[in-house]
C-alpha positions as CSV (number, residue, x, y, z in Angstrom):
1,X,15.5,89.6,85.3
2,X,17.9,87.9,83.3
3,X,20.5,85.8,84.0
4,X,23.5,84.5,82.1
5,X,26.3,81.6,83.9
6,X,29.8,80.7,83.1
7,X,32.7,79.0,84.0
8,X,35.6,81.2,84.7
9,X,39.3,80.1,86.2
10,X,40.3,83.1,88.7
11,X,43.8,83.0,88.8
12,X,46.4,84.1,91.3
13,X,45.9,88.1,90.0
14,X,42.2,87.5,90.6
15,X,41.5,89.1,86.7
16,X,38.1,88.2,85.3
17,X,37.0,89.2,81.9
18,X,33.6,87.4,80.6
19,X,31.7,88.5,77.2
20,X,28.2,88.8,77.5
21,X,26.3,87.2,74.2
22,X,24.9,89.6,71.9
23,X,21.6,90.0,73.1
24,X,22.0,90.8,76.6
25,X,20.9,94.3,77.4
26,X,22.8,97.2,77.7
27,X,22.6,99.0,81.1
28,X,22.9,98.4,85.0
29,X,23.9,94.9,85.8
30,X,24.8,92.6,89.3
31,X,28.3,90.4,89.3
32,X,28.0,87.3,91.2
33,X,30.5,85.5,92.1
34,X,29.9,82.1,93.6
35,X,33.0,79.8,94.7
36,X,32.6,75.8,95.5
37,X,32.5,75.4,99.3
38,X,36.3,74.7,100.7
39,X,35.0,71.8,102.0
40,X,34.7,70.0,98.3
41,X,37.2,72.3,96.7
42,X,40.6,69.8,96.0
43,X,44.0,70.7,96.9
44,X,45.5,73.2,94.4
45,X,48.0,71.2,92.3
46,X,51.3,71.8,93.1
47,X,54.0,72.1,90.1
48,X,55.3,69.4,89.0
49,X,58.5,71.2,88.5
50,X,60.5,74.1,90.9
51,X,62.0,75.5,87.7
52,X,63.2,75.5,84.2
53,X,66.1,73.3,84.8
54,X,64.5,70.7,86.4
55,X,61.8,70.0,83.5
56,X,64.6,70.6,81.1
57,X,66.5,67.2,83.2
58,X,63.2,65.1,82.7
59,X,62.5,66.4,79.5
60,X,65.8,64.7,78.3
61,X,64.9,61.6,79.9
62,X,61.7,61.5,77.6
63,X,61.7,58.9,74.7
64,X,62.3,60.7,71.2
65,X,58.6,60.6,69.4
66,X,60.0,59.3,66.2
67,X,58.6,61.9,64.4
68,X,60.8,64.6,62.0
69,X,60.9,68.8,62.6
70,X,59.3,68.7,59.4
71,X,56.6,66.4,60.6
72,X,55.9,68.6,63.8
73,X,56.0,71.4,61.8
74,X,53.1,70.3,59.5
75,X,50.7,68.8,62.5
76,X,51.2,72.5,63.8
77,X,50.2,74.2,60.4
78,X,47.1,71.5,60.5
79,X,46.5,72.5,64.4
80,X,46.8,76.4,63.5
81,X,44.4,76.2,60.1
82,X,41.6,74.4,62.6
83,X,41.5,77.1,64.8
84,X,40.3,79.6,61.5
């Protein structure tokens, strides 16, 4: 028997898609699915934010970063080409 782990975030929809390497074999297989105890799992994060409007008010309490549009725009070209 083989057998292949990962770490997967379930999230509230419960959706999980994981792709097996190449090599695994084709046919009959058994989904496990272990979750920590509840015990050790931490409190689920709550937002830090009930809405739009109230990130939007700190947002524009945030010091500017000093940096230009065209200056954002070119760390995000630089960001995007790394990903290739």
């Amino acid at each position: 028997m083989q057998a292949y782990q990962f770490e997967q975030y379930v999230s509230p929809l419960h959706p999980v898609s994981v792709a097996l390497p190449a090599n695994a074999p084709a046919g009959s297989a058994k989904i496990i699915v272990l979750f920590p105890d509840p015990v050790a799992t931490p409190e689920t994060p709550k937002p830090r934010f009930a809405n739009m409007a109230e990130f939007h008010a700190w947002l524009m309490t945030q010091p500017p970063t000093g940096r230009s549009v065209k200056e954002i725009d070119q760390q995000i070209r630089e960001e995007r080409d790394s990903w290739n």
